[in-house]
N, C-alpha and C positions, 0 to 999 in steps of 0.2 A: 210726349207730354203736350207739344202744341196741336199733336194729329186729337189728343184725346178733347183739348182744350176745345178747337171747335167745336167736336162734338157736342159738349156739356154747354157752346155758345148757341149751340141748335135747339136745345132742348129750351133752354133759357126764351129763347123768343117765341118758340111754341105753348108754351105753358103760358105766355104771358106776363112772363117773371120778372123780366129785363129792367122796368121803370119799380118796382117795389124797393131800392134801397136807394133815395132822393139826396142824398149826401154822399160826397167824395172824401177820404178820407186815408193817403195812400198807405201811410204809413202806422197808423192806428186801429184801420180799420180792418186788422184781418181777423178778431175774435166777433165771434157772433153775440148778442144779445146775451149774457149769463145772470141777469136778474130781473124780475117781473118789472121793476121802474124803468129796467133800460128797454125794454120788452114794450110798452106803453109809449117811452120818447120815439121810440124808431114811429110805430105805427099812429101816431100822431104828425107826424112830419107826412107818411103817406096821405094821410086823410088829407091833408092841404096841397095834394096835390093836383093836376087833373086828371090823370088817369082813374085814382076813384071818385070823383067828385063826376064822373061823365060816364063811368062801367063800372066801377067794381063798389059801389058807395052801397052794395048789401054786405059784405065782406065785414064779417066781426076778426080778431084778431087771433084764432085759431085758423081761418084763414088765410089772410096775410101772412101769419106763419111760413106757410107753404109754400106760395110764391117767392118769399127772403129768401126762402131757403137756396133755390137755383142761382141769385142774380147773386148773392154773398159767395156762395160754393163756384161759382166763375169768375168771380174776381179773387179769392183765396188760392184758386190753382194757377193764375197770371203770378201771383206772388210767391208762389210753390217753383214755377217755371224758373222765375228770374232767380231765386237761392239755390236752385240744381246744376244751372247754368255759370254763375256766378262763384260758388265757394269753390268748386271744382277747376274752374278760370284762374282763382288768384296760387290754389295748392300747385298745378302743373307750369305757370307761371315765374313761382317761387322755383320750383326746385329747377327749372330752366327745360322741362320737359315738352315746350309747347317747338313743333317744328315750325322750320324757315319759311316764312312768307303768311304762315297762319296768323300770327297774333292778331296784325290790325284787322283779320275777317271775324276771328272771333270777339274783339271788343266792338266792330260795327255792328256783329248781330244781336250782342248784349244792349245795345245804344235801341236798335231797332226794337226789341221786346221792349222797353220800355216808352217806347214813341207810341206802342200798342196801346199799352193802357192810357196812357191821357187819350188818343185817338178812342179809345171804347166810352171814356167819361163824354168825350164832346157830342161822342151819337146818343147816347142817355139823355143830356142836358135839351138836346132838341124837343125830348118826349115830355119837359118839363116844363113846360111856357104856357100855352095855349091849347095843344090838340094831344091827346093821349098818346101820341104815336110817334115813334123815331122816323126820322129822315130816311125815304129809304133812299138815300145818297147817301147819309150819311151811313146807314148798316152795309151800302155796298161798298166804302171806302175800308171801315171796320175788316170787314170780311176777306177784302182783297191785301188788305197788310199782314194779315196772319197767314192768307197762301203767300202771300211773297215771302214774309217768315218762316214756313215751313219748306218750302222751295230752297231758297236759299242752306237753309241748317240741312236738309238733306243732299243737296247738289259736293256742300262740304262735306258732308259723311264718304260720299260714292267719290273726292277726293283724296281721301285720307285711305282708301282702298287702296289696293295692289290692281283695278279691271285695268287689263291692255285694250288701247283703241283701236279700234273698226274704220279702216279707212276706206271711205266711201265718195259717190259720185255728189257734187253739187245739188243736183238736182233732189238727192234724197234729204240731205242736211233742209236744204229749204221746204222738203215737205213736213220734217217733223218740225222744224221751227214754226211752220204756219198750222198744222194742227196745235199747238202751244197757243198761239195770238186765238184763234178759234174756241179753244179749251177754255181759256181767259174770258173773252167777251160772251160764252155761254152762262159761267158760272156768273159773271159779275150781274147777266138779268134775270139768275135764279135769286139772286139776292135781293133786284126789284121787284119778283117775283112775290119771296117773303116778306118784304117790307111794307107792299101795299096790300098784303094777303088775297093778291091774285088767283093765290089758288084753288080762293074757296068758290068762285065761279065757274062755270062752264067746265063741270066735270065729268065731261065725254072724250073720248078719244076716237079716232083722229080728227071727227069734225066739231069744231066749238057751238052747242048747241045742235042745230041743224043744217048749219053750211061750213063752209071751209073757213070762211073769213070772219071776222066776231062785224055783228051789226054794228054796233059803235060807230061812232060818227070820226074817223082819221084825219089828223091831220101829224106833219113831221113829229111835234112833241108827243102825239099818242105813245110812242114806244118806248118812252120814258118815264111818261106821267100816267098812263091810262091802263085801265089793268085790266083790260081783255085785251087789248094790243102789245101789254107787256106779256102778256103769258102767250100770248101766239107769237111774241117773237122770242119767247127762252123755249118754246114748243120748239118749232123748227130751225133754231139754231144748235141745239140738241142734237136733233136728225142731220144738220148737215157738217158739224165736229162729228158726229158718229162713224158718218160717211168715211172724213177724212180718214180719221184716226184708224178704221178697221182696215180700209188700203194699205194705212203705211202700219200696220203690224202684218197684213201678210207680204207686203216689200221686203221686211225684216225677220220673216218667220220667229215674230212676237207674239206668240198664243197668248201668253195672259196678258198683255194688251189690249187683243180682240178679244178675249172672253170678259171682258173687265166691261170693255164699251156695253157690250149686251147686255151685261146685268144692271149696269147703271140707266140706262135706256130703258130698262124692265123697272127698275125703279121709282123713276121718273114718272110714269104713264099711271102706273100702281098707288101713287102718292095722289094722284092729280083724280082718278076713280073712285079713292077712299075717304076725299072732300078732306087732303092733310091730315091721315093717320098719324098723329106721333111718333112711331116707331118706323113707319116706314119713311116719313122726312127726314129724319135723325139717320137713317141709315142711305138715302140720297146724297145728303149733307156728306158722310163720312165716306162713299162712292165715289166720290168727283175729288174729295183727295187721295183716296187712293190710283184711280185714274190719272192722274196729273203725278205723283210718283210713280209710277210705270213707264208715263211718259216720256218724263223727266231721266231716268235711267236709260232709257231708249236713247235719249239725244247725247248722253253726258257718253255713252261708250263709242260714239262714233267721229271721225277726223275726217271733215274734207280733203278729197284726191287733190295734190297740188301736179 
């Protein structure tokens, strides 16, 4: 549910959807619009906002419809999430069926899904001030809590298995630990990436435009702020987690490691050619978590040689 959840957080920002429901509402707010008057409040609240007041201010309220639809339908499956999680939590709890040492992981990770949602309100609330547009800090912090929440809920799963550990040399523990750190700081400027819509520039591969290097004028904050410096550095930081990662899946004779890097790499280039296809971002997006689970399975079976 949380692998699905990005997903449908991917689509959310590509369609544009994300800033159409201007009010938080945690606990109220999981039925949609079910009468033309509430139908008219909502979409009078967007109109005051700036995202249509600066784009979308041709937007009649069949519409707006459309867009509610995504950023409503992703915050009703955070709340889907948390009662999946939750009513199952307190039944195996009850009856004393949760094993030794698990409970305080499973109430942190329940804590942590809900640290999500306020954290998804706070990157909204950016896009509602002044400039149509979330923080893309703020969507890379977003982005990066829900892989830590999905990391985590699955790293518990492959605990709750029976796998025996792989006892191995130093030197390989530190290589999949640092394709990990790698993995991390690629996806977190794919996320700068989306957030400043980087992607809709310089859509050639391998050279941006007609040299290697984007003309743009550098300086250290470029690759933060600047979004042909941010996209040439989620370009080749891409290529050199790729690197790492296909090494250490043949270290490990990890094929779907290394078949996984390639297609996500295919992915990526394909996204970035088709000037942000939806379907194929959406499927980028949901690539680099499966990536990072494979990963992740890779590390969790292995023990350093003492």
């Amino acid at each position: 549910m949380v692998f699905a959840m990005a997903v449908i957080g991917a689509v959310t920002r590509l369609t544009e959807s994300g800033l159409s429901l201007v009010e938080w509402r945690p606990i109220t707010g999981w039925l949609p619009p079910l009468s033309e008057q509430e139908w008219q409040r909502v979409y009078a609240l967007y109109r005051q906002s700036p995202e249509f007041a600066q784009k979308h201010y041709w937007m009649e309220i069949a519409d707006f419809k459309q867009i509610f639809f995504w950023e409503w339908f992703h915050r009703l499956w955070g709340r889907l999430i948390g009662l999946c999680f939750a009513l199952p939590l307190v039944w195996f709890a009850f009856r004393k069926q949760i094993p030794y040492g698990f409970g305080w992981k499973f109430f942190g990770l329940f804590l942590l899904g809900g640290a999500q949602g306020v954290l998804g309100w706070w990157m909204v609330k950016s896009g509602l001030v002044d400039r149509p547009e979330v923080s893309h800090f703020r969507l890379a912090a977003h982005l990066s809590l829900a892989l830590i929440l999905f990391s985590l809920l699955w790293w518990t799963a492959l605990d709750l298995g029976s796998s025996q550990k792989t006892i191995v040399k130093c030197s390989l523990l530190l290589h999949g630990w640092g394709a990990l750190l790698l993995l991390a700081i690629t996806i977190i400027w794919g996320a700068f990436t989306a957030g400043l819509d980087a992607g809709l520039i310089y859509n050639t591969w391998p050279l941006i435009g007609e040299s290697l290097l984007p003309p743009e004028y550098f300086n250290i904050s470029s690759i933060i702020e600047q979004q042909a410096w941010i996209q040439f550095t989620h370009r080749w930081l891409a290529i050199l987690a790729g690197l790492v990662l296909v090494a250490l899946a043949i270290r490990t004779s990890d094929f779907k490691l290394g078949i996984m890097v390639f297609i996500q790499i295919g992915l990526g280039i394909s996204t970035l050619l088709t000037q942000i296809s939806i379907p194929l971002a959406t499927l980028h997006q949901a690539g680099a978590m499966i990536l990072l689970a494979l990963l992740l399975r890779n590390l969790h079976n292995k023990k350093m040689l003492s």
